[in-house]
C-alpha positions as CSV (number, residue, x, y, z in Angstrom):
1,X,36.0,16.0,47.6
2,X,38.4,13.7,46.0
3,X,42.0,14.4,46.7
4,X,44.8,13.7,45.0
5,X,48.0,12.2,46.9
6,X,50.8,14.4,45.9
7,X,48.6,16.4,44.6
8,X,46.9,18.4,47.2
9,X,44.2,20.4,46.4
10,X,44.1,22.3,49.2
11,X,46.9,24.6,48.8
12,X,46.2,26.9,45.8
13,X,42.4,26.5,46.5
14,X,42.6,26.7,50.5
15,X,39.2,27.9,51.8
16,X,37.6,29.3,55.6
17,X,35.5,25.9,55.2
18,X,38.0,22.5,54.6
19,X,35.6,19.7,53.4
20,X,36.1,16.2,54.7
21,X,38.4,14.2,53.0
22,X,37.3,10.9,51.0
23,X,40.1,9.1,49.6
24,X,39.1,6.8,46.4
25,X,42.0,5.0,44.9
26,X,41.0,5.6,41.4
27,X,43.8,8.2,40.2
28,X,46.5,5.2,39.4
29,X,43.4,3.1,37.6
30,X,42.6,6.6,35.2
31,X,46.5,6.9,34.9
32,X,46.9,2.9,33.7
33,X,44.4,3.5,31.1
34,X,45.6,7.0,30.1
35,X,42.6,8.5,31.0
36,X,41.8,12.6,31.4
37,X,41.2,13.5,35.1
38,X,37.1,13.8,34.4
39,X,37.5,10.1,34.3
40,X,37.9,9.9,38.2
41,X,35.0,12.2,38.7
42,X,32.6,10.0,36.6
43,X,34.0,7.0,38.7
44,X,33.7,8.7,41.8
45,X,29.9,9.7,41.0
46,X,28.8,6.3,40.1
47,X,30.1,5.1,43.2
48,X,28.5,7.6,45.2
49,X,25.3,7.0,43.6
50,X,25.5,3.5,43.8
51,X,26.0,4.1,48.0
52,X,23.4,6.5,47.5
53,X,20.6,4.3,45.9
54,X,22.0,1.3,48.1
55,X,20.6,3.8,51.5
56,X,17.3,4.8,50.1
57,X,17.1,1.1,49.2
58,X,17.9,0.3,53.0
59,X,15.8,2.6,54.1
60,X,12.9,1.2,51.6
61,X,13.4,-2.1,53.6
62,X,12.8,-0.8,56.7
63,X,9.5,1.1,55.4
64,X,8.6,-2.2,54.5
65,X,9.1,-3.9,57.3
66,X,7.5,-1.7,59.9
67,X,5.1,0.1,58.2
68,X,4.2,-1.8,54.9
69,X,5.0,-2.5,51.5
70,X,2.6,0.0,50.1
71,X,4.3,2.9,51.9
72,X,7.8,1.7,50.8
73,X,6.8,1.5,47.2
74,X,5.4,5.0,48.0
75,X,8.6,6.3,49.3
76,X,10.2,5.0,46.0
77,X,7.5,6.6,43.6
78,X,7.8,10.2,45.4
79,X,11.4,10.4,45.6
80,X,12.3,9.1,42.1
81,X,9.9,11.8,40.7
82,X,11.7,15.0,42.7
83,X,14.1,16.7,41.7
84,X,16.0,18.1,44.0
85,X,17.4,15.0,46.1
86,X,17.9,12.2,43.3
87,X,20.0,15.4,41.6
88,X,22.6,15.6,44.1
89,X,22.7,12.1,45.4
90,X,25.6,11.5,43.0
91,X,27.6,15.3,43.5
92,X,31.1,15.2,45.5
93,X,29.7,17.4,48.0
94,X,29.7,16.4,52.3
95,X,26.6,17.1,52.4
96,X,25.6,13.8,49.7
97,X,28.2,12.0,51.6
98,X,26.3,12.5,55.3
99,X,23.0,11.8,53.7
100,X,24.1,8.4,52.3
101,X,25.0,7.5,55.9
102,X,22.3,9.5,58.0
103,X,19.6,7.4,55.5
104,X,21.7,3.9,56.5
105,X,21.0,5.5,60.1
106,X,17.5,6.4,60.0
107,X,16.7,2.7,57.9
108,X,18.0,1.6,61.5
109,X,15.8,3.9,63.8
110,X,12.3,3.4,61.9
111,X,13.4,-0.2,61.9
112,X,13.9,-0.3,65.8
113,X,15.8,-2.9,65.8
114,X,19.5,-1.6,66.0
115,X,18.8,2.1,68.0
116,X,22.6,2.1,69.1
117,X,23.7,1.4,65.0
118,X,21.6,4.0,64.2
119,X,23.2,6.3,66.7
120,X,26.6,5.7,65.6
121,X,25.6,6.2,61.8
122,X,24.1,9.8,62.9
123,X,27.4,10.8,65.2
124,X,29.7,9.8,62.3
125,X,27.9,11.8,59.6
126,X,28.0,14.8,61.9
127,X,31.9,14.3,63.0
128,X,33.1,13.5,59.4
129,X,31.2,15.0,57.3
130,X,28.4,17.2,58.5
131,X,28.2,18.8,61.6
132,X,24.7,19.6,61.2
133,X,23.7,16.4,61.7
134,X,24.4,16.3,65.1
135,X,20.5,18.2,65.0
136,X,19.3,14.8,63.4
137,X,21.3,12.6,65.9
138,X,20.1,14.6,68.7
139,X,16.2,14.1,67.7
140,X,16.3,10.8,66.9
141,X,18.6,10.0,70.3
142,X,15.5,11.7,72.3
143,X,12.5,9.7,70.7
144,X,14.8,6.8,71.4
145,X,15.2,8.0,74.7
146,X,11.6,9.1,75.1
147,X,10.3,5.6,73.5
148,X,12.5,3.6,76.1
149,X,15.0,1.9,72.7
150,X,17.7,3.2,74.6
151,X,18.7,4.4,78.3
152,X,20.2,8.0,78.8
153,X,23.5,6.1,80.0
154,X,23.8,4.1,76.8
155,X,23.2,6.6,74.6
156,X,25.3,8.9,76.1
157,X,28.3,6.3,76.1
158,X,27.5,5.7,72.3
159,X,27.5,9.0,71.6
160,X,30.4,9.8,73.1
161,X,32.9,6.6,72.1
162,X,31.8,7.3,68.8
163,X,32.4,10.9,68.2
164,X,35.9,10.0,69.9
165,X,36.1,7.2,67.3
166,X,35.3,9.3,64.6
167,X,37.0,12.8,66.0
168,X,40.7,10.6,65.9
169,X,40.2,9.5,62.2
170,X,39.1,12.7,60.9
171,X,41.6,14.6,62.8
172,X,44.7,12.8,61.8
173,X,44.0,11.8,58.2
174,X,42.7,15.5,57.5
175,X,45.4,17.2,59.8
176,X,48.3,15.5,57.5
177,X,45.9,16.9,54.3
178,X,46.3,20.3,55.2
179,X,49.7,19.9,57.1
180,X,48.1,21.4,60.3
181,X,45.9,20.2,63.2
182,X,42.5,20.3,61.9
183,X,39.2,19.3,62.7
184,X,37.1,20.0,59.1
185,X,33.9,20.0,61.0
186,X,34.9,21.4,64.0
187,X,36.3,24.7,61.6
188,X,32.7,24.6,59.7
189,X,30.8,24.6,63.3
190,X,32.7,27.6,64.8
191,X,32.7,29.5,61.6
192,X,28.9,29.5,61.3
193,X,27.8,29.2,64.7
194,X,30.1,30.8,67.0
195,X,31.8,33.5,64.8
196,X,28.2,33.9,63.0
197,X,29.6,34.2,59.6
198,X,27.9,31.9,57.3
199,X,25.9,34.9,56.7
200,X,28.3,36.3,54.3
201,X,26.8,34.1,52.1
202,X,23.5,35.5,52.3
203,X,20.9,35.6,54.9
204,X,17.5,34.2,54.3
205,X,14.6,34.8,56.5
206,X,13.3,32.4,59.4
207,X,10.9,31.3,57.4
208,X,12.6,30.3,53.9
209,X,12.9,26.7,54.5
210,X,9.2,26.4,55.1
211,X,7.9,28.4,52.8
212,X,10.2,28.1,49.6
213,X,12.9,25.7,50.5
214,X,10.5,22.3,51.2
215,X,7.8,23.5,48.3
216,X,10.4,23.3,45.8
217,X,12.2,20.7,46.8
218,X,9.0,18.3,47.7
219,X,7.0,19.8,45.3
220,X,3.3,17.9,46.3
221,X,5.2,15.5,49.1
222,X,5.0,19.0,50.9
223,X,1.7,18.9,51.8
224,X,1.1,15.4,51.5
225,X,3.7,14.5,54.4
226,X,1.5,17.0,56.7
227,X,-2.1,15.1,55.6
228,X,-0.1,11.6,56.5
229,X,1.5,12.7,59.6
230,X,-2.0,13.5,60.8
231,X,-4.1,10.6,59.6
232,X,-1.1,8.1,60.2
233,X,0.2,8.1,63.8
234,X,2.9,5.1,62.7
235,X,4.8,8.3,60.9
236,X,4.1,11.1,63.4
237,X,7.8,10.5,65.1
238,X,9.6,10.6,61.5
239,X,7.7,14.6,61.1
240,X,8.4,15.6,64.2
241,X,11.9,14.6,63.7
242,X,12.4,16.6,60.3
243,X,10.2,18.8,61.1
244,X,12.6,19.8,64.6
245,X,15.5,19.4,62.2
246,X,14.1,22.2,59.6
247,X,12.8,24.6,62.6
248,X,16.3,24.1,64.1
249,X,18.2,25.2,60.9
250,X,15.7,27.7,60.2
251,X,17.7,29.6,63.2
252,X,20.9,29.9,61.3
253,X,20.6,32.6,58.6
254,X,22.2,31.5,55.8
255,X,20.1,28.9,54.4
256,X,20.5,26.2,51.4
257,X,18.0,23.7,50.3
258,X,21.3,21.0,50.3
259,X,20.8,21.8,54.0
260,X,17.6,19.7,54.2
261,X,19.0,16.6,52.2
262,X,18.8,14.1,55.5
263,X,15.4,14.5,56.2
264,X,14.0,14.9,52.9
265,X,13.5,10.6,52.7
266,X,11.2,11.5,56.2
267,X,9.3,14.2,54.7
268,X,9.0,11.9,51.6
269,X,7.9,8.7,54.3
270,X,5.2,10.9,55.5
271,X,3.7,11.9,52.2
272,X,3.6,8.2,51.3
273,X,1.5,7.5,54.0
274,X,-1.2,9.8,52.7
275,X,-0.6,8.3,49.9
276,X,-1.2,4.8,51.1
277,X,-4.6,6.1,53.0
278,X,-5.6,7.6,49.9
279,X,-5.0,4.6,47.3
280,X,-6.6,2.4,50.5
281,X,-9.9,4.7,50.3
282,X,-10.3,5.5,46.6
283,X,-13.2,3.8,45.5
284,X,-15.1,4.9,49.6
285,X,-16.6,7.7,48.2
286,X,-16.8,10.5,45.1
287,X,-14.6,12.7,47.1
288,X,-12.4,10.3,48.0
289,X,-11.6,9.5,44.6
290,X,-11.4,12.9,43.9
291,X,-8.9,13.8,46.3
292,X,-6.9,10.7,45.3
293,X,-6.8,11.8,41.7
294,X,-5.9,14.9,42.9
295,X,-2.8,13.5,44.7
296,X,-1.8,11.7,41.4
297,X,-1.8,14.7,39.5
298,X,0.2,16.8,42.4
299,X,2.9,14.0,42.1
300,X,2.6,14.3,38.1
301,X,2.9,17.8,37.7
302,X,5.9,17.6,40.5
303,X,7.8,15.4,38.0
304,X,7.2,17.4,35.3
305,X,8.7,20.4,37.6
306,X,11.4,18.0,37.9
307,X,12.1,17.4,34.6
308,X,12.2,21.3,33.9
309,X,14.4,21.6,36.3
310,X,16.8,18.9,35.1
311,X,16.5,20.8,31.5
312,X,17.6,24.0,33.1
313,X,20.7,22.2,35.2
314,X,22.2,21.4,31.9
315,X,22.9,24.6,31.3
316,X,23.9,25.7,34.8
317,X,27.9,24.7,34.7
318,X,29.4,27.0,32.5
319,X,32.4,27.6,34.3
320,X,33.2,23.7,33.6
321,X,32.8,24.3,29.9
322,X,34.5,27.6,30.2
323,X,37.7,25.5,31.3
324,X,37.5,23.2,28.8
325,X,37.4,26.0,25.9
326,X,40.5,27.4,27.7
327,X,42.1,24.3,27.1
328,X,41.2,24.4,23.8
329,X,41.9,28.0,22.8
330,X,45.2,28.1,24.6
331,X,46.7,24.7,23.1
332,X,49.3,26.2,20.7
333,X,50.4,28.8,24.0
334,X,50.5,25.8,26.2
335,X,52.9,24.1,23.3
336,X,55.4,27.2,23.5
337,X,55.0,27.5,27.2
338,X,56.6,23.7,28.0
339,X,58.9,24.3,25.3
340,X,60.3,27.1,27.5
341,X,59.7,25.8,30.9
342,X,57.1,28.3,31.9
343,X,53.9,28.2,33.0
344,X,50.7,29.6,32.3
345,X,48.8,31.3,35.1
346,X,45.2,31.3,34.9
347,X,43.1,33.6,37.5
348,X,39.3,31.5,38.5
349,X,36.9,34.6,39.7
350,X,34.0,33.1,42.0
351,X,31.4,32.6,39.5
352,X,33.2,30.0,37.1
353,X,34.2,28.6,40.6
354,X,30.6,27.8,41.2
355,X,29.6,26.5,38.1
356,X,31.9,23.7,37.1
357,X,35.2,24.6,37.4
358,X,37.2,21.6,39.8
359,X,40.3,20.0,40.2
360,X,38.8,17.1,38.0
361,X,39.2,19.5,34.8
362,X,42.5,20.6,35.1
363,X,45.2,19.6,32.4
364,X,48.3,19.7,34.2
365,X,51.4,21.7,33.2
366,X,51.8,24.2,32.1
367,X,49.0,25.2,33.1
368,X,48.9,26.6,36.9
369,X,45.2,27.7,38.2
370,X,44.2,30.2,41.0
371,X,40.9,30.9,43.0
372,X,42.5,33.4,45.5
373,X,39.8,37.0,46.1
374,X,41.9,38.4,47.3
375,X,44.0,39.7,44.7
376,X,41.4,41.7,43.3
377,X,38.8,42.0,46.8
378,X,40.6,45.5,47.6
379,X,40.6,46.8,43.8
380,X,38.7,49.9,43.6
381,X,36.3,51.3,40.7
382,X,36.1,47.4,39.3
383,X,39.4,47.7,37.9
384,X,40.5,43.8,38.6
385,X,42.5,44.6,35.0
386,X,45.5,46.4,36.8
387,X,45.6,43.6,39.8
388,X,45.5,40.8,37.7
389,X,48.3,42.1,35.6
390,X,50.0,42.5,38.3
391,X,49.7,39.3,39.7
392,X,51.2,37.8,36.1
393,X,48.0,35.6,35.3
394,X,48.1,34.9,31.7
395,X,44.4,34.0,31.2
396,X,41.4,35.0,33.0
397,X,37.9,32.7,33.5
398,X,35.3,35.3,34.8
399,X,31.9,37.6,34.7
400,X,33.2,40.3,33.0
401,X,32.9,40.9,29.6
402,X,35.5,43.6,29.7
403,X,39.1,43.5,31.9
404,X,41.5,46.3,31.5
405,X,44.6,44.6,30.3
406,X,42.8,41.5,28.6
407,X,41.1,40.6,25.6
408,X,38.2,38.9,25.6
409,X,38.4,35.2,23.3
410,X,35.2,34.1,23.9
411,X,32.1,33.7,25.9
412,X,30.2,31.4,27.6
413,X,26.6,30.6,27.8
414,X,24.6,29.9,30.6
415,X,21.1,29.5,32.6
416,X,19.0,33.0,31.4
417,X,15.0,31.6,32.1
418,X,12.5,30.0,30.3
419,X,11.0,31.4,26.9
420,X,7.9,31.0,24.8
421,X,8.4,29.6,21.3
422,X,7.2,32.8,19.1
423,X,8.1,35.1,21.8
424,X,4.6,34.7,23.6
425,X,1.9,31.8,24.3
426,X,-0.3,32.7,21.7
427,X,2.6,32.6,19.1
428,X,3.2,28.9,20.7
429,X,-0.5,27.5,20.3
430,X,0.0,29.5,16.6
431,X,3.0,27.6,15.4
432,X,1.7,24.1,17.0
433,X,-1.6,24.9,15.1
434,X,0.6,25.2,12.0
435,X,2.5,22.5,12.2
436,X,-0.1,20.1,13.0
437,X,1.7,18.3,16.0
438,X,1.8,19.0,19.6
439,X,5.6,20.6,21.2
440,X,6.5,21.8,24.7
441,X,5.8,25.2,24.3
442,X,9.1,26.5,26.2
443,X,12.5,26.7,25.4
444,X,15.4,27.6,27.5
445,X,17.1,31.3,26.9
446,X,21.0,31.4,27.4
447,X,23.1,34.8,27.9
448,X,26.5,34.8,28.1
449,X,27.8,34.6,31.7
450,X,31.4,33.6,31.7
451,X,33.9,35.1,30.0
452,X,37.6,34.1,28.8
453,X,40.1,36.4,28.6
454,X,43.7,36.5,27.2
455,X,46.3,39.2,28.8
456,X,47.4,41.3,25.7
């Protein structure tokens, strides 16, 4: 999350979960140029990309290396044709953040050269930014244990002087953040382990991660990484690790597939060494080259998944677009409003929240912006109208169509499926036969799913 100095976004957007802070000196840059706050987020993205690419490409080194340049260029092939992780590898979320460094930290494991670096790569991720990744630090600490690259001693004394390290930075920069002593981490650790509550977000079962989780997110690399990890024994360490840091999670039951970002490039290692066997063995026999054009379609049809999937995301922030239209509908209020010296409260329900509504799209006075549930969490009957009112917000963003006490000014499409052209296949093949030329035979459907709303 990018903060703002003087500007603190946790206050009116204050949450059971803090994120770690990262700082990125770009506001006084986008306020030179007289730029609009989306500015910073682009900037911010393309930096975190650019660290992003910069680990996988450390990591692709280290493939290279130790176990080949065929399983490196592998690695690169499998990942760039997935969805899920080359998607997020740019978002301002903690968990991209601990997967740029927990990749820097894994380059240095498989490497072998640097087991203590790669140690203090894992701790900080987990201190900082995710304190999950104190499952990936522990699994790769005991193969470096069990493989004699460290002794129990040092790795106990890195461990530790690290998280201390780490624990003092986070602390006190995050602590003067949020104005009280705070440990981001610590908060997200005892919320969802020791109070048990990150199943109010939903509880999945056991075996989700497994069974729809990795499937989607590796599409073919799924099974692949199983078929290398068996034929090559060079990778068997790298499963066992993800596959210890997946069983582990799998305990906790609210379960995301951003969860497995920092050992997707290990499931992705293993599938490459399949990969490799199977390019190695083509032309050995019919079946052999049957099964390796098998694997090349797999990995084809994965990035055509892929590329559905990026279709589909385009349409999955309407809550961002929803802000923008306020903007835009309320520009002659927002005139009258500074002419008077008042503001203009607008109410954010969760949905909008979720789907591209941030700091980064915020105009500034007069316009004053609100995420709290709990105004309307104790409403009874659905009526959020009366609360709302109440509350003096001037403009609403949310899922409702209707709100007692507001008038709807326009809606907002989003994400509603996939759709035949014609209605069904057989229309599709019908209209490509008329047209003489071949089409993708889908479409995406939209619905409206976020509403604006005035106060009358």
């Amino acid at each position: 999350m990018l903060l703002f100095i003087g500007e603190q976004a946790h206050d009116p957007y204050d949450s059971v979960i803090p994120l770690a802070l990262v700082l990125i000196p770009l506001k006084s840059i986008v306020g030179f140029f007289g730029l609009p706050k989306v500015a910073v987020l682009i900037c911010l993205r393309l930096l975190l990309g650019t660290a992003a690419v910069a680990a996988l490409a450390r990591l692709q080194n280290s493939v290279t290396t130790t176990l080949g340049s065929d399983l490196a260029s592998w690695l690169l092939f499998i990942t760039a044709v997935q969805f899920h992780l080359p998607f997020y590898l740019s978002r301002t979320l903690p968990n991209t953040l601990a997967t740029i460094i927990t990749t820097a930290g894994l380059a240095d494991w498989i490497e072998g050269k640097r087991p203590h670096r790669a140690l203090i790569l894992l701790t900080c991720a987990a201190i900082i930014f995710r304190c999950d990744a104190i499952m990936l630090a522990g699994l790769v600490g005991l193969h470096l244990l069990a493989s004699k690259k460290v002794t129990l001693l040092s790795g106990i004394v890195t461990g530790v002087v690290t998280a201390a390290a780490c624990l003092a930075i986070t602390i006190s920069v995050d602590s003067w953040f949020w104005r009280r002593w705070l440990w981001p981490e610590g908060e997200v650790l005892w919320f969802n382990t020791v109070l048990n509550k990150s199943s109010e977000w939903g509880i999945s079962p056991p075996s989700w991660y497994f069974t729809s989780a990795l499937p989607r997110s590796l599409h073919a690399a799924y099974p692949l990484a199983i078929v290398g990890a068996i034929i090559d024994r060079r990778v068997r360490p790298m499963f066992l690790v993800a596959l210890g840091f997946v069983a582990l999670y799998s305990n906790l039951g609210h379960k995301e597939v951003r969860f497995l970002f920092p050992v997707l490039p290990l499931w992705n290692l293993c599938a490459s060494a399949a990969m490799g066997h199977l390019y190695r063995n083509r032309n050995a026999s019919s079946l052999k080259t049957l099964f390796w054009l098998a694997a090349i379609a797999s990995l084809v049809a994965g990035a055509g998944t892929a590329g559905l999937g990026l279709a589909a995301s385009s349409t999955n922030y309407p809550g961002g677009i929803a802000l923008q239209e306020l903007h835009q509908i309320g520009a002659q209020h927002a005139k009258q409003a500074l002419n008077t010296g008042r503001n203009l409260t607008v109410h954010i329900s969760v949905l909008p929240a979720m789907t591209g509504v941030s700091r980064f799209g915020e105009a500034g006075a007069p316009w004053v912006y609100s995420k709290d549930e709990n105004i309307i969490r104790d409403t009874k009957n659905g009526d959020d109208g009366t609360a709302l009112i109440k509350a003096g917000f001037d403009y609403l963003l949310n899922e409702k169509p209707e709100v007692e006490g507001y008038r709807m000014m326009k809606s907002i499409d989003g994400f509603a499926g996939w759709k035949w052209y014609g209605g069904s296949p057989k229309a599709a093949v019908a209209r490509m036969l008329q047209r003489r030329q071949l089409f993708f035979p889908l479409k995406i459907a939209t619905a409206p799913v976020v509403y604006i709303h005035r106060k009358r």
